[in-house]
GUZA-31031 format. One record per atom (N, C-alpha, C): residue number from 0; residue in one letter; atom name; x, y, z. Coordinates in Angstrom, 1 decimal. Example, Ala and Ser with C-alpha at 12.3 -4.5 7.8 and 13.67 -1.06 7.14 Angstrom:
BEGIN
@nr=0&rest=A&atom=N&X=13.2&Y=-5.7&Z=7.8
@nr=0&rest=A&atom=CA&X=12.3&Y=-4.5&Z=7.8
@nr=0&rest=A&atom=C&X=13.2&Y=-3.3&Z=7.8
@nr=1&rest=S&atom=N&X=12.8&Y=-2.2&Z=7.1
@nr=1&rest=S&atom=CA&X=13.7&Y=-1.1&Z=7.1
@nr=1&rest=S&atom=C&X=12.9&Y=0.0&Z=7.9
***
This chain:
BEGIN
@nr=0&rest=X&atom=N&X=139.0&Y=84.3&Z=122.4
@nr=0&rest=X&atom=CA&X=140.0&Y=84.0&Z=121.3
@nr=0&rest=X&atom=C&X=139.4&Y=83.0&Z=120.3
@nr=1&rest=X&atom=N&X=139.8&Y=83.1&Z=119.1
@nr=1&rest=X&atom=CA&X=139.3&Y=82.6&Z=118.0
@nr=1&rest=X&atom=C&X=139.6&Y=81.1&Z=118.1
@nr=2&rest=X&atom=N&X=138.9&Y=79.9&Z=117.6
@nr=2&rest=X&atom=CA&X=139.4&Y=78.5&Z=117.4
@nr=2&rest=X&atom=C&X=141.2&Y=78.5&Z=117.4
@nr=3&rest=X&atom=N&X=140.7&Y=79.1&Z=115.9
@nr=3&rest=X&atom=CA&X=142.3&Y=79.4&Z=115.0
@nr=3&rest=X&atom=C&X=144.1&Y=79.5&Z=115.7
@nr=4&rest=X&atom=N&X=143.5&Y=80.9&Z=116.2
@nr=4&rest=X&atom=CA&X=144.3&Y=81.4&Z=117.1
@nr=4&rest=X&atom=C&X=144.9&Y=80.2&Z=118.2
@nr=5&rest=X&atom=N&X=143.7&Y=79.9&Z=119.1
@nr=5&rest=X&atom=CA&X=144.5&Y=79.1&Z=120.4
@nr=5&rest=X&atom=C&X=144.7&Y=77.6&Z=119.2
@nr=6&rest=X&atom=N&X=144.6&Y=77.0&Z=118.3
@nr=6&rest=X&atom=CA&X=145.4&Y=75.7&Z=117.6
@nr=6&rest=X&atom=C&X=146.5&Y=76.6&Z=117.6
@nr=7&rest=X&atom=N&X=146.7&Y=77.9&Z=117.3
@nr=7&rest=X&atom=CA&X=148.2&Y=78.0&Z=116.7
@nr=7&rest=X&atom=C&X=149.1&Y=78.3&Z=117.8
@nr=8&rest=X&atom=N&X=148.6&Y=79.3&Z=118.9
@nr=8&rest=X&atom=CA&X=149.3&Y=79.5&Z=120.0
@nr=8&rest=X&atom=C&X=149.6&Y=78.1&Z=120.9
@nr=9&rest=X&atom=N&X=148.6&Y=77.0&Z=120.7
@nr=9&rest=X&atom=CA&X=148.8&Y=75.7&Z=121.6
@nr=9&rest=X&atom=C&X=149.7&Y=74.8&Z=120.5
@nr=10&rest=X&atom=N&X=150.1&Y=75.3&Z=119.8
@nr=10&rest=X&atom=CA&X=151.3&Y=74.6&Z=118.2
@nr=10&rest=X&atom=C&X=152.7&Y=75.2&Z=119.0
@nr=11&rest=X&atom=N&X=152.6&Y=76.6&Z=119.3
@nr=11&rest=X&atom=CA&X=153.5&Y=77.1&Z=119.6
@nr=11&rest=X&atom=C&X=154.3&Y=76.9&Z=121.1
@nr=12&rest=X&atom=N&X=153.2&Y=77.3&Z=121.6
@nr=12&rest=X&atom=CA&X=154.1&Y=76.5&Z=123.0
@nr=12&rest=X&atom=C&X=154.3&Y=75.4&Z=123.4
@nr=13&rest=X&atom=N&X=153.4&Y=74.5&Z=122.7
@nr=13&rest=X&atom=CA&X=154.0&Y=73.2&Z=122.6
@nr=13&rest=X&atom=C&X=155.5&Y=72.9&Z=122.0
@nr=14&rest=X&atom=N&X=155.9&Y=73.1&Z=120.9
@nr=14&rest=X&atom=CA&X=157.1&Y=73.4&Z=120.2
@nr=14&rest=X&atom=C&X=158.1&Y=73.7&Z=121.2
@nr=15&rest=X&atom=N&X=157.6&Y=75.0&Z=122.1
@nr=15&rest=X&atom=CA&X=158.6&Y=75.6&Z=122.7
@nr=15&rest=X&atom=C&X=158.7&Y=74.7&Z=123.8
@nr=16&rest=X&atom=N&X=158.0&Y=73.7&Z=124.1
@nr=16&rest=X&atom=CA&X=158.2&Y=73.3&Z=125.3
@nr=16&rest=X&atom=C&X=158.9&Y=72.3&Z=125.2
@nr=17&rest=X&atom=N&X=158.9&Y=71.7&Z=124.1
@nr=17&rest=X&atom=CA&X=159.4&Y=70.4&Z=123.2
@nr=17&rest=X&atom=C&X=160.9&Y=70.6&Z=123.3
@nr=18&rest=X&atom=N&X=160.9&Y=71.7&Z=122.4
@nr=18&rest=X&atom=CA&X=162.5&Y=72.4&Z=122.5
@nr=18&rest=X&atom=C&X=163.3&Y=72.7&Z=123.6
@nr=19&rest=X&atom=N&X=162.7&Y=73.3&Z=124.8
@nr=19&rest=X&atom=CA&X=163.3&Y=73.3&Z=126.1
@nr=19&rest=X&atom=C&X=163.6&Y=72.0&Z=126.5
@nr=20&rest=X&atom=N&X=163.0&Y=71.3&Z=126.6
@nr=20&rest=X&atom=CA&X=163.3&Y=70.2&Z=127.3
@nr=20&rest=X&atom=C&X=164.1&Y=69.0&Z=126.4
@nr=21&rest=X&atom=N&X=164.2&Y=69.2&Z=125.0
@nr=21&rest=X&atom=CA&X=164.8&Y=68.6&Z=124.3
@nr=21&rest=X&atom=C&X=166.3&Y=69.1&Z=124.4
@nr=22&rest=X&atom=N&X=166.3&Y=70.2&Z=124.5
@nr=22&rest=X&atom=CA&X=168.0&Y=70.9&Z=124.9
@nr=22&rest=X&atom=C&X=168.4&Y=70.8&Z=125.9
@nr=23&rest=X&atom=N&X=167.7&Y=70.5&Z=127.1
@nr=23&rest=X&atom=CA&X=168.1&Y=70.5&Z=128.4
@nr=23&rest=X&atom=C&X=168.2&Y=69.0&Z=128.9
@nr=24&rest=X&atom=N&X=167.5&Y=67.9&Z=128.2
@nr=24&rest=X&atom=CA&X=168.4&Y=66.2&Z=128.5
@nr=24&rest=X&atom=C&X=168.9&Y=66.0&Z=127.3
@nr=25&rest=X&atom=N&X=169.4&Y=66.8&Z=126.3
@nr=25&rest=X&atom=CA&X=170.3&Y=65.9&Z=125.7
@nr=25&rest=X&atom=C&X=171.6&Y=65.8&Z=125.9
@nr=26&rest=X&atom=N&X=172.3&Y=64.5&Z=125.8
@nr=26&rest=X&atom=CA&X=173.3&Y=64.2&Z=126.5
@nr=26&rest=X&atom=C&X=175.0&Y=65.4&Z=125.8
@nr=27&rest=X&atom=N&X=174.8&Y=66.0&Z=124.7
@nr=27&rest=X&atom=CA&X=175.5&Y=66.4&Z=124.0
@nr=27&rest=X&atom=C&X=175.5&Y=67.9&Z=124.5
@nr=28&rest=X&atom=N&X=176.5&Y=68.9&Z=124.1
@nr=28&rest=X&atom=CA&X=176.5&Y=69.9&Z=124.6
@nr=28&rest=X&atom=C&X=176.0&Y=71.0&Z=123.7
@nr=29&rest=X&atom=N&X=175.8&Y=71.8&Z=124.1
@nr=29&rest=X&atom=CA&X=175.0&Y=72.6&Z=123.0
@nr=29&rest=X&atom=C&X=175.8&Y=73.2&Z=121.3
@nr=30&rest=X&atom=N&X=177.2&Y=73.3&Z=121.2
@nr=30&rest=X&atom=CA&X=177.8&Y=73.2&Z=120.7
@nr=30&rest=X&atom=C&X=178.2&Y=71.9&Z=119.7
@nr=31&rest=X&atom=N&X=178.1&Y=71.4&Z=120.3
@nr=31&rest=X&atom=CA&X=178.3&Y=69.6&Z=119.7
@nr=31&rest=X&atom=C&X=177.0&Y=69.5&Z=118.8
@nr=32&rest=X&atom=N&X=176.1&Y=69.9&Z=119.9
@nr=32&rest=X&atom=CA&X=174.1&Y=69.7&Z=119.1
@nr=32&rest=X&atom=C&X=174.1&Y=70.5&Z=118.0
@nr=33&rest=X&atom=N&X=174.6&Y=71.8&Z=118.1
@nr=33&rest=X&atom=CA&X=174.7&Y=72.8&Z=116.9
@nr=33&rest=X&atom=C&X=175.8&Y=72.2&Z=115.8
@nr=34&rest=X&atom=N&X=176.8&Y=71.7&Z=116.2
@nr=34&rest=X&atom=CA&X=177.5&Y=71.4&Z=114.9
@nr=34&rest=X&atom=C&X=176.7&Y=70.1&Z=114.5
@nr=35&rest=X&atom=N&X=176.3&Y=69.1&Z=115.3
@nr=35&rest=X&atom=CA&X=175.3&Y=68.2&Z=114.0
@nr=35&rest=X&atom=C&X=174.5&Y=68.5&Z=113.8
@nr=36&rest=X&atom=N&X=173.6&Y=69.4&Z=114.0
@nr=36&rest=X&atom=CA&X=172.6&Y=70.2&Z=113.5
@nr=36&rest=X&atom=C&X=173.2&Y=70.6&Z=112.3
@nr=37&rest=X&atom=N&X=174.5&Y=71.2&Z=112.3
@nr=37&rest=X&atom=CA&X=174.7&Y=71.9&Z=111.4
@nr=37&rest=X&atom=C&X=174.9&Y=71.3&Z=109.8
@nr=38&rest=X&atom=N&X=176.2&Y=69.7&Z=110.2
@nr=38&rest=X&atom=CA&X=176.1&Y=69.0&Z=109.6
@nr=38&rest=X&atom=C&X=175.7&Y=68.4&Z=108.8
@nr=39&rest=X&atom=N&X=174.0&Y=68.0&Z=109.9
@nr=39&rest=X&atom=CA&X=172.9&Y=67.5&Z=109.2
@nr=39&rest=X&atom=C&X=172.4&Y=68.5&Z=108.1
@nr=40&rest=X&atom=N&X=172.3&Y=69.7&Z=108.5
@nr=40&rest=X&atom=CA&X=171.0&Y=70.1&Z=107.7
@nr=40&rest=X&atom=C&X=172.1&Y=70.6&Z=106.3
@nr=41&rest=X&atom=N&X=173.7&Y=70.5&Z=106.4
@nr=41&rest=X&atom=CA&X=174.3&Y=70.7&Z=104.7
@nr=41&rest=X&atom=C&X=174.2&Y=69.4&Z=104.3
@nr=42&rest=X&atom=N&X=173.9&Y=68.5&Z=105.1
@nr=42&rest=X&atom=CA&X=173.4&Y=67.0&Z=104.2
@nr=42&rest=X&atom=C&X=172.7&Y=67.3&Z=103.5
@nr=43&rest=X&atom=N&X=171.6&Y=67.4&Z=104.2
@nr=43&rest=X&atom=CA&X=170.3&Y=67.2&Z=104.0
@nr=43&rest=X&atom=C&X=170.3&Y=68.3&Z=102.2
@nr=44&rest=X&atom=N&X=170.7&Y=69.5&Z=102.4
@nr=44&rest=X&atom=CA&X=170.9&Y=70.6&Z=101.0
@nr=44&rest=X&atom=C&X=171.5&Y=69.7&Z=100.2
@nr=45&rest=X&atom=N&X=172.9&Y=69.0&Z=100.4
@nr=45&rest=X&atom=CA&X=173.6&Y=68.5&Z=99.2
@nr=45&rest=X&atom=C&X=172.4&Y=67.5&Z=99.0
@nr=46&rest=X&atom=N&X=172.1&Y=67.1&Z=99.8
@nr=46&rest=X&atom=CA&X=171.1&Y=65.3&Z=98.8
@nr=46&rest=X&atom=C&X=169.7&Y=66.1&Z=98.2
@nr=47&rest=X&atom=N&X=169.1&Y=67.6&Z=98.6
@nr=47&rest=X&atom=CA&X=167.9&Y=68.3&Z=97.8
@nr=47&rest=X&atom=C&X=168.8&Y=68.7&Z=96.7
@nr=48&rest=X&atom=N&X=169.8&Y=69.3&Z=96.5
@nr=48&rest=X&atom=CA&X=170.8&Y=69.3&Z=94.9
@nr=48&rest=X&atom=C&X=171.1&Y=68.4&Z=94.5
@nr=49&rest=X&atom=N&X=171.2&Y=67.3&Z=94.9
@nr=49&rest=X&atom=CA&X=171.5&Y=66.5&Z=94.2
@nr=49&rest=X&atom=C&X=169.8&Y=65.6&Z=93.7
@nr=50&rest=X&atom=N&X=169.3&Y=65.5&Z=94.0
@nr=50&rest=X&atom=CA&X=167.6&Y=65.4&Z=93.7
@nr=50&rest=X&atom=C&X=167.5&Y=66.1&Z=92.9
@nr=51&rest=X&atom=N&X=167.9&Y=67.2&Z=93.1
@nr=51&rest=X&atom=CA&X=166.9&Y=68.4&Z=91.9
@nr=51&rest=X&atom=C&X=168.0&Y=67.8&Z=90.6
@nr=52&rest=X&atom=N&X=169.3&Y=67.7&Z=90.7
@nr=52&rest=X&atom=CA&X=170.2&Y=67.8&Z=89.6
@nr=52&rest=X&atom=C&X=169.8&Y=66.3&Z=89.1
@nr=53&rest=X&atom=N&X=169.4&Y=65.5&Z=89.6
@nr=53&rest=X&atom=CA&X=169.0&Y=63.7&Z=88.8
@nr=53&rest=X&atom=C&X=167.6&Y=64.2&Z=88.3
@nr=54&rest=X&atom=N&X=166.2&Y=65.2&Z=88.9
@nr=54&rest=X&atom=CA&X=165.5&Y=65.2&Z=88.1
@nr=54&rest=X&atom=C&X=165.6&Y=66.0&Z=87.2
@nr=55&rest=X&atom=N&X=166.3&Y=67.3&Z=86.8
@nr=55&rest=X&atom=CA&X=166.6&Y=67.6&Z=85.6
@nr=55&rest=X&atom=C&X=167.3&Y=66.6&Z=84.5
@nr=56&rest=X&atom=N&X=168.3&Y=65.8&Z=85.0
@nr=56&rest=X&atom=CA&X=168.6&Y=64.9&Z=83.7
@nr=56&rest=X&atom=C&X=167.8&Y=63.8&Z=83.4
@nr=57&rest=X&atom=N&X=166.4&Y=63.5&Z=85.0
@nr=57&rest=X&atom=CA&X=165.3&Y=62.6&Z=83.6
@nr=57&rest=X&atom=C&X=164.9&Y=62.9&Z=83.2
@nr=58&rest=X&atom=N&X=164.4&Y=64.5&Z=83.4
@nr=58&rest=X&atom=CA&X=163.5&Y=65.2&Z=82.5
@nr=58&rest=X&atom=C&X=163.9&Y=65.6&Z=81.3
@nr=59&rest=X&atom=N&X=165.2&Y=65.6&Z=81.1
@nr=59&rest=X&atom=CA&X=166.0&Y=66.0&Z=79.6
@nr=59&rest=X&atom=C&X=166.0&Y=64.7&Z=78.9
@nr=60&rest=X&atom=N&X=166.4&Y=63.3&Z=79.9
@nr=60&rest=X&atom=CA&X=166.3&Y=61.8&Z=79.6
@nr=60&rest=X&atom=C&X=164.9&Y=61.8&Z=79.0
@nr=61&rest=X&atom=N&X=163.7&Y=61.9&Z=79.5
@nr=61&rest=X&atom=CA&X=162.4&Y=61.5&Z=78.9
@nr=61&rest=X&atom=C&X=161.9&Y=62.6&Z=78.2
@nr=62&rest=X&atom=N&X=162.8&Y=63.8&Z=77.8
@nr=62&rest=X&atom=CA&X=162.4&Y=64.5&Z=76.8
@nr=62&rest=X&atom=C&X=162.8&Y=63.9&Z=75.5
@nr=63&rest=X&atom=N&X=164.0&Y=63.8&Z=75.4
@nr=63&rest=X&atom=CA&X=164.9&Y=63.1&Z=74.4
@nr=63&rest=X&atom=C&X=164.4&Y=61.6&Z=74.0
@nr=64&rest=X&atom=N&X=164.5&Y=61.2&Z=75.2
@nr=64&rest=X&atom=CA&X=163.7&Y=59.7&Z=74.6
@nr=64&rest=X&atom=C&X=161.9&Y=59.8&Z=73.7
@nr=65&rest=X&atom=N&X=161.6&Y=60.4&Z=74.2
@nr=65&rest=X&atom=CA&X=159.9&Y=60.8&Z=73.4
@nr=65&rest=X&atom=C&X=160.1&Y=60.7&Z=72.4
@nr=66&rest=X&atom=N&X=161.1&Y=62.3&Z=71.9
@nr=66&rest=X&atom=CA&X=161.3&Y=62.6&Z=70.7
@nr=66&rest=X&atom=C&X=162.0&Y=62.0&Z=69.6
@nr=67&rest=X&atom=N&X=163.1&Y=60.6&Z=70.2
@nr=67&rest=X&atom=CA&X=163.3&Y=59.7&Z=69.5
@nr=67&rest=X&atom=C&X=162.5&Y=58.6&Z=69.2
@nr=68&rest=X&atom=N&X=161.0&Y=58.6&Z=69.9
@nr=68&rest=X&atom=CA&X=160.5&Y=57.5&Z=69.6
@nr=68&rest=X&atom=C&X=159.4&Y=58.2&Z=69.2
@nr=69&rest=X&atom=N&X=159.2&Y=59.2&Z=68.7
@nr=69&rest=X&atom=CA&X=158.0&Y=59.9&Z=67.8
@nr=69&rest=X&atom=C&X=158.6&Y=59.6&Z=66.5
@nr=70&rest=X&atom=N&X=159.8&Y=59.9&Z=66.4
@nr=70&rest=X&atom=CA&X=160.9&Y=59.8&Z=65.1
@nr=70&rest=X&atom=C&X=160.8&Y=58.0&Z=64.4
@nr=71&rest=X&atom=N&X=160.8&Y=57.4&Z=65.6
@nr=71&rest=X&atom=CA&X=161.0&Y=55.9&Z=65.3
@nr=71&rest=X&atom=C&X=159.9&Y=55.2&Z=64.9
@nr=72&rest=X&atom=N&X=158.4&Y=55.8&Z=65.6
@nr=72&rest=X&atom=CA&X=157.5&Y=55.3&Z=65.5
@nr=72&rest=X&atom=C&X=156.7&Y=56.0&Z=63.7
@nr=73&rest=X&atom=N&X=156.8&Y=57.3&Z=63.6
@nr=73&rest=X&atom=CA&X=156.9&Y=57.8&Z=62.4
@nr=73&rest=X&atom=C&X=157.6&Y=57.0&Z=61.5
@nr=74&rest=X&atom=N&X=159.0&Y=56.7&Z=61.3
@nr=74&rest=X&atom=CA&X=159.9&Y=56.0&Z=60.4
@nr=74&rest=X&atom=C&X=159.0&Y=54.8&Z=60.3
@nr=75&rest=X&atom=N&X=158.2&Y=54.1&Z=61.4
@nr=75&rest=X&atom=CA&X=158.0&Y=52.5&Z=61.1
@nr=75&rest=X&atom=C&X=156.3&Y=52.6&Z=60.8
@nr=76&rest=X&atom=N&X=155.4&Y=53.8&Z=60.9
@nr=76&rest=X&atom=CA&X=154.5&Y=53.9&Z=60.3
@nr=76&rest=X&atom=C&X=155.0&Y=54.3&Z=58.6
@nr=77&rest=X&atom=N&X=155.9&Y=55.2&Z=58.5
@nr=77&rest=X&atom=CA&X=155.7&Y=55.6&Z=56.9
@nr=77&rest=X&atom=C&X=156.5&Y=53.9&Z=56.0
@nr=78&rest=X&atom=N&X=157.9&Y=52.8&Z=56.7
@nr=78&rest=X&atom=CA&X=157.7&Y=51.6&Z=56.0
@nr=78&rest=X&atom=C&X=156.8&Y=50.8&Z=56.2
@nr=79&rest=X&atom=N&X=155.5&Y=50.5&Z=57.5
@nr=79&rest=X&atom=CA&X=154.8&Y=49.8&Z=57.2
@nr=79&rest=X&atom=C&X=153.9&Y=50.5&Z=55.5
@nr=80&rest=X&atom=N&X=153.3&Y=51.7&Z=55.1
@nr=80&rest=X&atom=CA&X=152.8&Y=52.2&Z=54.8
@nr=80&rest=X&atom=C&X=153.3&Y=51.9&Z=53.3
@nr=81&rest=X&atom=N&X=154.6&Y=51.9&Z=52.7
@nr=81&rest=X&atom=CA&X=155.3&Y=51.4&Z=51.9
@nr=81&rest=X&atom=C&X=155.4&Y=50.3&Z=51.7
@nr=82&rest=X&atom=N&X=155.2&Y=49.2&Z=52.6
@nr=82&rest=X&atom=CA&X=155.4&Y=47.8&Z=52.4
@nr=82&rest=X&atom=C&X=154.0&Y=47.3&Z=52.1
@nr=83&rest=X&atom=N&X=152.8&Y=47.8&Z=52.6
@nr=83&rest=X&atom=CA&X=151.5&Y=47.6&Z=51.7
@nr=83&rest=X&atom=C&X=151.3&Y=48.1&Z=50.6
@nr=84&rest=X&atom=N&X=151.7&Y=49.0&Z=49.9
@nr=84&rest=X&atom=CA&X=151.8&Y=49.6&Z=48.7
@nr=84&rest=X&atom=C&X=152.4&Y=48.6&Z=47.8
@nr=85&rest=X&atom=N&X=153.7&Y=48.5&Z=48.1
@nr=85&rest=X&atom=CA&X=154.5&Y=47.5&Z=47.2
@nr=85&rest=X&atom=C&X=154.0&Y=46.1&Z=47.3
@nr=86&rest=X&atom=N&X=153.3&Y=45.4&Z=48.4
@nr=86&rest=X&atom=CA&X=152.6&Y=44.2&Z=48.1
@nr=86&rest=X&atom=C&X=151.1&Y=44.6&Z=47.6
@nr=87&rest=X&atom=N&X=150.8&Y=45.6&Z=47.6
@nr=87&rest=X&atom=CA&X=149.4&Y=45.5&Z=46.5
@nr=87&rest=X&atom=C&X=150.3&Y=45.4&Z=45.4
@nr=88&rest=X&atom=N&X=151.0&Y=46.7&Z=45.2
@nr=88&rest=X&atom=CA&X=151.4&Y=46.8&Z=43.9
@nr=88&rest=X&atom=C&X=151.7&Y=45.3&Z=43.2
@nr=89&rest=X&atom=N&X=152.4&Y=44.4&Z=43.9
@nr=89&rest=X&atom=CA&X=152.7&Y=43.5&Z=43.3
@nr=89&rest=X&atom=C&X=151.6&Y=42.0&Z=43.3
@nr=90&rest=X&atom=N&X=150.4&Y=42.4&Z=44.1
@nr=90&rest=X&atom=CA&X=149.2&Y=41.6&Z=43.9
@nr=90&rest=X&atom=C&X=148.4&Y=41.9&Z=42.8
@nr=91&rest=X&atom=N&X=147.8&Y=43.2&Z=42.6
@nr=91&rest=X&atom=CA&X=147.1&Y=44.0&Z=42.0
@nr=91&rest=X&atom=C&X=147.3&Y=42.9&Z=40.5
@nr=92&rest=X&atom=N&X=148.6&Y=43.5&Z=40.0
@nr=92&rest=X&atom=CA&X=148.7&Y=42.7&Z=38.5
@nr=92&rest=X&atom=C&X=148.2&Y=41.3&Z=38.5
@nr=93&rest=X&atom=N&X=148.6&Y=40.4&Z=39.4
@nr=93&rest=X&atom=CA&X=147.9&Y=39.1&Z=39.6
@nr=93&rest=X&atom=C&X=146.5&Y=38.6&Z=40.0
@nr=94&rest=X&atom=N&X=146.0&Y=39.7&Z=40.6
@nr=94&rest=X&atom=CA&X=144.8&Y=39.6&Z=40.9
@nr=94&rest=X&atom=C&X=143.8&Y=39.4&Z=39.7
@nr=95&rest=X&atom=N&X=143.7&Y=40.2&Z=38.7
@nr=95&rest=X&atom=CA&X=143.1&Y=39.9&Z=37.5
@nr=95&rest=X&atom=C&X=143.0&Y=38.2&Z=36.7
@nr=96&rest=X&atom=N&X=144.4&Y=38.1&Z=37.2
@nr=96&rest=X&atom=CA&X=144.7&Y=36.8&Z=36.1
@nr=96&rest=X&atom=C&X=144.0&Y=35.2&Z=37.0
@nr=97&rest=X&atom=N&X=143.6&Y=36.0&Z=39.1
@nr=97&rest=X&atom=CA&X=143.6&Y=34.8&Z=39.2
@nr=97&rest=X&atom=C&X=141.7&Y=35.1&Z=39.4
@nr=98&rest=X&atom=N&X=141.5&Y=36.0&Z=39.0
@nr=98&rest=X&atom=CA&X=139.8&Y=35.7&Z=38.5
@nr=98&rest=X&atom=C&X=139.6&Y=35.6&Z=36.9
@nr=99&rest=X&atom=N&X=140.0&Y=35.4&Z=36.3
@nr=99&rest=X&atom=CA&X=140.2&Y=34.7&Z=34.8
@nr=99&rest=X&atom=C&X=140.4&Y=33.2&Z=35.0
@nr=100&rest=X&atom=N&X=141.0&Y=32.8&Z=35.9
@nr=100&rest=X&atom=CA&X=141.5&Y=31.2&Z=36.3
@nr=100&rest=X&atom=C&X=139.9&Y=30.8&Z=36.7
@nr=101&rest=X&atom=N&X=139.3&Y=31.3&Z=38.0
@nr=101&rest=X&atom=CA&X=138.4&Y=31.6&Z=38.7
@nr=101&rest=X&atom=C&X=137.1&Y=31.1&Z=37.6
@nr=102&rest=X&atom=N&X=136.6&Y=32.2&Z=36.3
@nr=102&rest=X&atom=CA&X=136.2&Y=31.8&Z=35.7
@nr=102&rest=X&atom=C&X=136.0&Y=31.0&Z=34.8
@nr=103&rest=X&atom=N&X=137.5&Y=30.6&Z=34.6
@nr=103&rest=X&atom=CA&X=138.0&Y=29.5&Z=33.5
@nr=103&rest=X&atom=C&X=137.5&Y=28.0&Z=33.9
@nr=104&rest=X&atom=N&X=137.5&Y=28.0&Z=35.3
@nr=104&rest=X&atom=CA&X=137.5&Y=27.0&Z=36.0
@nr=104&rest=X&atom=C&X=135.6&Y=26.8&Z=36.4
@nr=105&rest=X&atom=N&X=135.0&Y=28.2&Z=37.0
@nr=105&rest=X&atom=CA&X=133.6&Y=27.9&Z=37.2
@nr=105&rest=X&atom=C&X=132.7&Y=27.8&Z=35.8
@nr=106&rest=X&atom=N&X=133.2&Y=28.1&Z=34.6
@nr=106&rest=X&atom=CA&X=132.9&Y=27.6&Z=33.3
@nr=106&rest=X&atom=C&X=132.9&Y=26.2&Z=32.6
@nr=107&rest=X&atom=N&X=134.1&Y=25.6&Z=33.4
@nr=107&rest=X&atom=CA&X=134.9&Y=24.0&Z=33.3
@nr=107&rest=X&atom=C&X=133.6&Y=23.5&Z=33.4
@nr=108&rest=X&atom=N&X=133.4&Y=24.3&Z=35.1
@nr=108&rest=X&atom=CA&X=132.4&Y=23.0&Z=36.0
@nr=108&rest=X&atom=C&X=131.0&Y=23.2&Z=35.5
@nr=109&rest=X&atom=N&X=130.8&Y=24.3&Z=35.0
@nr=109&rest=X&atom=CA&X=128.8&Y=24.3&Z=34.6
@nr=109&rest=X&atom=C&X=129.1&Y=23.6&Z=33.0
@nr=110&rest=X&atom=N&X=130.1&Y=23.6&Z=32.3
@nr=110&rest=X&atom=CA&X=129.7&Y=22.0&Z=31.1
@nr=110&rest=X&atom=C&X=129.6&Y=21.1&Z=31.4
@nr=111&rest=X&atom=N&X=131.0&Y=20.3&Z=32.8
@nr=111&rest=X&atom=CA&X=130.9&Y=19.2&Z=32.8
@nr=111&rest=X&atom=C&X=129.5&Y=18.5&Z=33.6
@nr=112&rest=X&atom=N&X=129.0&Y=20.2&Z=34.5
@nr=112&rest=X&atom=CA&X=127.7&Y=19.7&Z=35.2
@nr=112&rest=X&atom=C&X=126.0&Y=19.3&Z=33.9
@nr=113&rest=X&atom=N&X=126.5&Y=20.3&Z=32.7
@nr=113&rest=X&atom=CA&X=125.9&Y=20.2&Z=31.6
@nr=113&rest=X&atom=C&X=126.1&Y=19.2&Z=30.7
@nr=114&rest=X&atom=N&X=127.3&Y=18.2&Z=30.9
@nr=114&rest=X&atom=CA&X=127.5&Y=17.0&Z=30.1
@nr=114&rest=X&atom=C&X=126.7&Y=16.0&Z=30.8
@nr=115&rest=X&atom=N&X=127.2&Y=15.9&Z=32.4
@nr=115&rest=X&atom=CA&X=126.7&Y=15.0&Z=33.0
@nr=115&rest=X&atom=C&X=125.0&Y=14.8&Z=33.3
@nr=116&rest=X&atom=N&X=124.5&Y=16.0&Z=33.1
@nr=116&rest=X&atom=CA&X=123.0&Y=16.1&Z=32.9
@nr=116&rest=X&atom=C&X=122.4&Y=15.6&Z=31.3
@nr=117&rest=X&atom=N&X=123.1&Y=16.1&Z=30.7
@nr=117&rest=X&atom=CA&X=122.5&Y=15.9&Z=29.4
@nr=117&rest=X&atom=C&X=122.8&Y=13.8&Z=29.0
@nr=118&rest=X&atom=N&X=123.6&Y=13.4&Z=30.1
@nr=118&rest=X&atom=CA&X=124.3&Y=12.3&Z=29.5
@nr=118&rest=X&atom=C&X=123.3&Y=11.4&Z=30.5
@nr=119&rest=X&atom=N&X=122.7&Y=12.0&Z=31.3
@nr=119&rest=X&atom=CA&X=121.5&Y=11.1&Z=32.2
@nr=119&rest=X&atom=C&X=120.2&Y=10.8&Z=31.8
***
């Protein structure tokens, strides 16, 4: 006989032997053992439906949430995107005037560096 074979045959009557003897000291009657068996295992169904039914509404939950925060995050890239526009826009014009100051001022200082040389 194959490896295979005797793991699965020696799975098997192990099982079976498990089960005999698990039916034959338990203190409950076989009837009794079958209805909490029975019990058990429509538990066991309602709480796998009820599992499957919570993960479909987080999966519709974190579908929905994505798509409102692709929407959100879009909305706050296109006003970041506008609010640098509008502050160049509103630097730009000034920018000019404060390199004319810029000049006005590094012109000041090469006379008065040209007075003070010429006056030594």
């Amino acid at each position: 006989m194959s490896k295979g074979k005797s793991i699965v045959l020696g799975f098997l009557v192990g099982a079976s032997v498990t089960a005999g003897v698990t039916l034959l000291s338990t203190p409950e009657s076989g009837r009794q053992l079958r209805n909490r068996v029975k019990d058990q295992s429509m538990e066991l169904g309602n709480l796998l439906y009820s599992l499957k039914e919570d993960s479909i509404k987080l999966k519709n939950q974190l579908l929905r949430t994505s798509k409102e925060g692709a929407v959100l995050v879009r909305e706050l890239t296109e006003e970041m995107r506008k609010s640098v526009e509008d502050w160049r826009d509103t630097v730009e014009p000034h920018q000019e005037n404060i390199h004319q100051s810029l000049e006005q001022i590094e012109s000041s200082i090469k006379e008065l560096e040209s007075k003070l040389n010429s006056s030594n």
